[in-house]
C-alpha positions as MATLAB code, in Angstrom:
seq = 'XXXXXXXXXXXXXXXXXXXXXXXXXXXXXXXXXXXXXXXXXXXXXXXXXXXXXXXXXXX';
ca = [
      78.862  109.203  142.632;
      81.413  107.591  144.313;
      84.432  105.121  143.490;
      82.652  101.471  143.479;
      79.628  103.061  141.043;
      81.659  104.654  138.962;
      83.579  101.648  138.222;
      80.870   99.856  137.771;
      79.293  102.185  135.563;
      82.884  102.747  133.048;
      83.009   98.681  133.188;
      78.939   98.410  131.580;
      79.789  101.041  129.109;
      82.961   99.208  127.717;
      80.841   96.069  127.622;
      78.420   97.796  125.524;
      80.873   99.713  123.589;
      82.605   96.310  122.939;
      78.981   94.440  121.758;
      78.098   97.101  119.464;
      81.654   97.109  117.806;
      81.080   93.501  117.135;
      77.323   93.874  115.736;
      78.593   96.349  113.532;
      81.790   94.331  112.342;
      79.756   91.197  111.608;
      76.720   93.321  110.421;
      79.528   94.712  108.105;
      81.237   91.237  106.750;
      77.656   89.518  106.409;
      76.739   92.135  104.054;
      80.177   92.367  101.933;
      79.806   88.402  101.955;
      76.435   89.454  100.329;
      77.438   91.352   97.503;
      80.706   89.357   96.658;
      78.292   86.153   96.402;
      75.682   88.499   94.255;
      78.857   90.139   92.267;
      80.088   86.175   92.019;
      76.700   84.943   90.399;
      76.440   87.685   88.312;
      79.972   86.958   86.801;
      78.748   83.477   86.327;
      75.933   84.348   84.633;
      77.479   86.883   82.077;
      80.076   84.114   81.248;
      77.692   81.505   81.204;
      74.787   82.677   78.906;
      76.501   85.995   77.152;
      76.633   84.954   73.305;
      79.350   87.938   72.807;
      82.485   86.145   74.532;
      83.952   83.498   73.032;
      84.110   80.811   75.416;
      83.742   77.136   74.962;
      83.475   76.285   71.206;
      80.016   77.818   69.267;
      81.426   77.949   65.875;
];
């Protein structure tokens, strides 16, 4: 191998290096933006139909 194809072949690998740090960052936030909106509805619904707490006036 000489100069030029080595280059060229460090300069691919850092591209791909580069797209699969993004997939897996993104991958990563889309699926913690998952389960906070999952975790969020589930709060809702514990507040919103648990006849335990004391919220809003049942008396």
């Amino acid at each position: 191998m000489n100069y030029r194809n080595k280059r060229r072949f460090a300069f691919i690998f850092i591209i791909l290096v580069i797209i699969l740090v993004v997939m897996l960052v993104s991958m990563r936030q889309i699926m913690y933006g998952y389960i906070r909106d999952t975790n969020v509805k589930k709060d809702a619904y514990v507040y919103e139909y648990n006849p335990n707490t004391n919220y809003g006036d049942d008396d």
